[in-house]
C-alpha positions as CSV (number, residue, x, y, z in Angstrom):
1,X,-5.6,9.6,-31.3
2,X,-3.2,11.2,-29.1
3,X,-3.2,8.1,-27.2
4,X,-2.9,5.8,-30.0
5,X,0.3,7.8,-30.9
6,X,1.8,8.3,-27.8
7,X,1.5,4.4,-27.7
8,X,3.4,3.8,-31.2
9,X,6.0,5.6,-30.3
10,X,6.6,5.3,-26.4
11,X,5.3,1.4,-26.0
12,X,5.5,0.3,-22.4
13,X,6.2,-2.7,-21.4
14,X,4.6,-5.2,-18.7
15,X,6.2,-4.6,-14.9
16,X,6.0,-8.4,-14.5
17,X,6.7,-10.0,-17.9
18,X,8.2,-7.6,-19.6
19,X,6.6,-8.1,-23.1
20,X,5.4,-4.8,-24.9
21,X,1.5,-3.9,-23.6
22,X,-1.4,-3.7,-25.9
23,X,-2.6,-0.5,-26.2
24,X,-5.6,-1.2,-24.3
25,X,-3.3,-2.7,-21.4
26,X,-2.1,-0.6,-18.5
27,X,1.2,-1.0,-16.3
28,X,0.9,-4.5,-16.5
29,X,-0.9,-7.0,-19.9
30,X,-3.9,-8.8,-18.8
31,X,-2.4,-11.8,-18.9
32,X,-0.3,-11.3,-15.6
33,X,-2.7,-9.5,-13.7
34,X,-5.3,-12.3,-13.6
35,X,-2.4,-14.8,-12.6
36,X,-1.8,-12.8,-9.8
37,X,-3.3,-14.4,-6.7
38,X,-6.2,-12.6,-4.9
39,X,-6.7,-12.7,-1.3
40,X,-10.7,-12.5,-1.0
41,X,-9.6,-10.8,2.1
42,X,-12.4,-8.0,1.7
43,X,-15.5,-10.3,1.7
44,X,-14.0,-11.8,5.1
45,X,-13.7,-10.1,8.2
46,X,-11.7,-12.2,10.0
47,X,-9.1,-13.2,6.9
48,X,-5.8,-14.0,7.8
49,X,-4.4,-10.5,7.8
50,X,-6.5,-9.8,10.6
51,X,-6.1,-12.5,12.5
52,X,-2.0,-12.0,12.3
53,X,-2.7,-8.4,13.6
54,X,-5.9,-8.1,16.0
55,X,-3.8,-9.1,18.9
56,X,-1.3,-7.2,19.0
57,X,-3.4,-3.4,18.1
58,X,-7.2,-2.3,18.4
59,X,-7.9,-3.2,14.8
60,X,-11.3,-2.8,12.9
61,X,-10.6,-4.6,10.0
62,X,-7.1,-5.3,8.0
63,X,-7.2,-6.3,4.1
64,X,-4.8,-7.1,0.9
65,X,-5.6,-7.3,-2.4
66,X,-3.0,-10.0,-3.6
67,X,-0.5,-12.7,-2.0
68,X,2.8,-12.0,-1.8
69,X,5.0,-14.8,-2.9
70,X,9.1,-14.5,-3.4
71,X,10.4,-15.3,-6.6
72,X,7.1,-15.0,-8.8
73,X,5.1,-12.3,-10.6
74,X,3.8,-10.5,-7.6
75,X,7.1,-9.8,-6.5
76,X,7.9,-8.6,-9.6
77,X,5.4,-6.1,-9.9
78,X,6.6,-5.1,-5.9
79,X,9.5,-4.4,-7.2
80,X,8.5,-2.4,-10.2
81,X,6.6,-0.6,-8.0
82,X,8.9,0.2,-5.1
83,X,12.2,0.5,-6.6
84,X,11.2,2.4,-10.1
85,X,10.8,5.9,-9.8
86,X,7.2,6.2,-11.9
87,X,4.4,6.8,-9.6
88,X,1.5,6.6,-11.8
89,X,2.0,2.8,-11.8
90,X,1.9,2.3,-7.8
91,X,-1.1,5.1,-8.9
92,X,-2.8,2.8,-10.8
93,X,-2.5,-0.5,-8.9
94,X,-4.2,1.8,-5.6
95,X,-6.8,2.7,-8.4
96,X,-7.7,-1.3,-8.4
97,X,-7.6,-1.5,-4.6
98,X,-10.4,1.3,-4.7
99,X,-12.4,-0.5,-7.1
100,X,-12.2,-3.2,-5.1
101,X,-13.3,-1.8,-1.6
102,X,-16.5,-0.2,-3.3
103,X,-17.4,-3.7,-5.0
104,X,-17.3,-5.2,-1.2
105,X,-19.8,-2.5,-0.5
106,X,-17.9,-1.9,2.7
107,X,-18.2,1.7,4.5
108,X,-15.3,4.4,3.8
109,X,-13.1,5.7,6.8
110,X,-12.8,9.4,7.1
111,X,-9.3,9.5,6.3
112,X,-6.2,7.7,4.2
113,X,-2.8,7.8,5.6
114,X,-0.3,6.3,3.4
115,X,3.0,4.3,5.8
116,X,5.4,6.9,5.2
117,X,8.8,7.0,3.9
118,X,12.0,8.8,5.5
119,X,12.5,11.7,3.6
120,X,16.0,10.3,3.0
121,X,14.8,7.1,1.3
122,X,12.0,9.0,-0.6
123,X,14.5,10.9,-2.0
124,X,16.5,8.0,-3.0
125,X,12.9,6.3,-4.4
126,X,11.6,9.5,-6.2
127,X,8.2,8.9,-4.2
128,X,6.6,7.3,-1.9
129,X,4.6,4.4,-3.2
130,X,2.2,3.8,-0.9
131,X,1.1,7.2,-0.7
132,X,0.8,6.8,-4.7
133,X,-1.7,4.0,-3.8
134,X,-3.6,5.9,-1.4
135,X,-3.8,8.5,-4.3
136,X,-5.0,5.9,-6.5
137,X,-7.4,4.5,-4.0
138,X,-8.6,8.4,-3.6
139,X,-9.4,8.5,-7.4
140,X,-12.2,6.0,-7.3
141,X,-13.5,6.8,-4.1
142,X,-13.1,10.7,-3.3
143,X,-11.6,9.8,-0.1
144,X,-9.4,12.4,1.0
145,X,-5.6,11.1,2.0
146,X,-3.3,12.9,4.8
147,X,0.3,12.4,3.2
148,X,1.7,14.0,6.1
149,X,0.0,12.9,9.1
150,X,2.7,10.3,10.3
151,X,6.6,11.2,9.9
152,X,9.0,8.4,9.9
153,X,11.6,10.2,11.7
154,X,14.6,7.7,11.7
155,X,16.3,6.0,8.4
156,X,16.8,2.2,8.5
157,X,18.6,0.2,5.7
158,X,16.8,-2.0,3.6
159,X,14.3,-4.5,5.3
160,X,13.9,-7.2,2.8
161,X,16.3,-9.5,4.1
162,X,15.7,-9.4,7.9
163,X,13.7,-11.9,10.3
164,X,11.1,-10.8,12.5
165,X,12.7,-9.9,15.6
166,X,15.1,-7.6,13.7
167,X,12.1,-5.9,11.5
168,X,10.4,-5.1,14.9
169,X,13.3,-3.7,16.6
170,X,14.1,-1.6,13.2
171,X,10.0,-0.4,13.4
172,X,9.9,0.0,16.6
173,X,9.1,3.4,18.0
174,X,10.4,5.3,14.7
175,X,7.0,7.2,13.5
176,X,5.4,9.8,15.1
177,X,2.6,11.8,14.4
178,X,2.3,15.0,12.9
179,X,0.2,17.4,15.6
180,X,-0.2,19.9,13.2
181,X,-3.1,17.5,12.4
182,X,-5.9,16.7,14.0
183,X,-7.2,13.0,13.7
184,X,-9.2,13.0,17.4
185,X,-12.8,10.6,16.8
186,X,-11.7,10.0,13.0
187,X,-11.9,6.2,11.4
188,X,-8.4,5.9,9.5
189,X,-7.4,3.6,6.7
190,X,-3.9,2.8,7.0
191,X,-2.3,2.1,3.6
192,X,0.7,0.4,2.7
193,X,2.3,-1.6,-0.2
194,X,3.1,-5.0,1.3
195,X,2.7,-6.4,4.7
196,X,5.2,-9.2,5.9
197,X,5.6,-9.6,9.6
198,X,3.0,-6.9,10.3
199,X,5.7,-4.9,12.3
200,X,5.7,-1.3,10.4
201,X,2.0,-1.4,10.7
202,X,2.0,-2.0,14.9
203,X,4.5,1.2,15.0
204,X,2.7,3.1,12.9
205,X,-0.7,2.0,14.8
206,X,0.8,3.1,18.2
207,X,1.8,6.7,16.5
208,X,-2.2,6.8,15.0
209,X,-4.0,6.1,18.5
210,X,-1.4,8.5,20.0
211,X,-3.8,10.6,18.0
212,X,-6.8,9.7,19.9
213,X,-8.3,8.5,16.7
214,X,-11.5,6.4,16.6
215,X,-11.1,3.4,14.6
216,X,-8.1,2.2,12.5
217,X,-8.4,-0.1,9.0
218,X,-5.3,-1.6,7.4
219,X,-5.5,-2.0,3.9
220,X,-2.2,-3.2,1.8
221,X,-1.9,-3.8,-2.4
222,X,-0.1,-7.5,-1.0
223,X,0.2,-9.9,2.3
224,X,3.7,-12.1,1.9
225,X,2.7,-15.8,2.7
């Protein structure tokens, strides 16, 4: 009832279209969510994530929920994710990534480490979205996430509209690990909201085998194609 209520009088509206949800309907109507395109990434190990990324860092496996595409609903709902400070959506989309990795019946990694944001831009964001999908992910899976494991310790503007060469010299050699915590012999699933040139996730591997840990998963809500 309370639900029903809240509902009628605070109706949200889709992230991608924009129309007023169905009660029934979370974040986004049912209608956009099927239209966005999924990978199949996590019933193939050797997908094209990990084939962009196995040469360049020891990598175990590396998955995405959805295609990234400019200019069409999945970049719409990136962008309702990233740049709007309400958590509980980027929460619920990592709640569908969970779902998703038990359904492939794949094994869990010890850990979750969500890419991490300078404090300055967090601040400027409200959160830190992927961290809200590793929460989410946690939710369906009891995994336990480590928020604070990797620092990003220098502030960069805005990515979105450099190349490669100048997203790798902007990643390059800005996280570093956190040696209040120990991650020696663990298997860590590295999580992040969107993966483009695969750049952010090399730096943050090197920081995460600095750590001596054991094995290292990427898994991302999108892949840009």
């Amino acid at each position: 009832m309370i639900q029903s209520l809240l509902h009628a009088f605070f109706p949200e509206v889709c992230l991608v279209c924009k129309r007023l949800l169905y009660e029934k309907e979370k974040h986004i109507c049912l209608h956009c969510l099927y239209a966005l395109p999924r990978t199949g990434f996590l019933h193939r190990k050797e997908n094209e994530l990990f084939m962009k990324l196995a040469n360049r860092f020891p990598l175990e496996s590396a998955q995405a929920l959805f295609f990234f595409n400019k200019n069409n609903n999945s970049q719409k709902l990136l962008h309702g994710i990233k740049y709007h400070p309400k958590p509980h959506h980027a929460k619920w989309f990592g709640s569908l990534m969970g779902q998703a990795w038990k359904e492939s019946e794949r094994t869990f990694p010890d850990v979750l480490v969500p890419v991490p944001l300078h404090e300055k831009r967090q601040r400027e964001r409200g959160y830190n979205q992927s961290e809200a999908l590793a929460n989410g992910f946690a939710d369906v899976t009891q995994a336990s996430v480590l928020p604070d494991a990797l620092y990003r310790n220098i502030y960069r503007s805005s990515q979105t509209s450099k190349g490669k060469n100048e997203r790798w010299i902007s990643a390059e050699s800005i996280y570093t690990q956190n040696k209040n915590i120990d991650l020696k012999g663990k298997s860590v699933l590295l999580i992040d909201d969107v993966i483009t040139t695969g750049s952010t996730i090399e730096a943050c591997s090197q920081a995460l085998f600095a750590m001596e840990i054991k094995e290292l998963h990427v898994y991302s809500l999108s892949m840009a194609v």
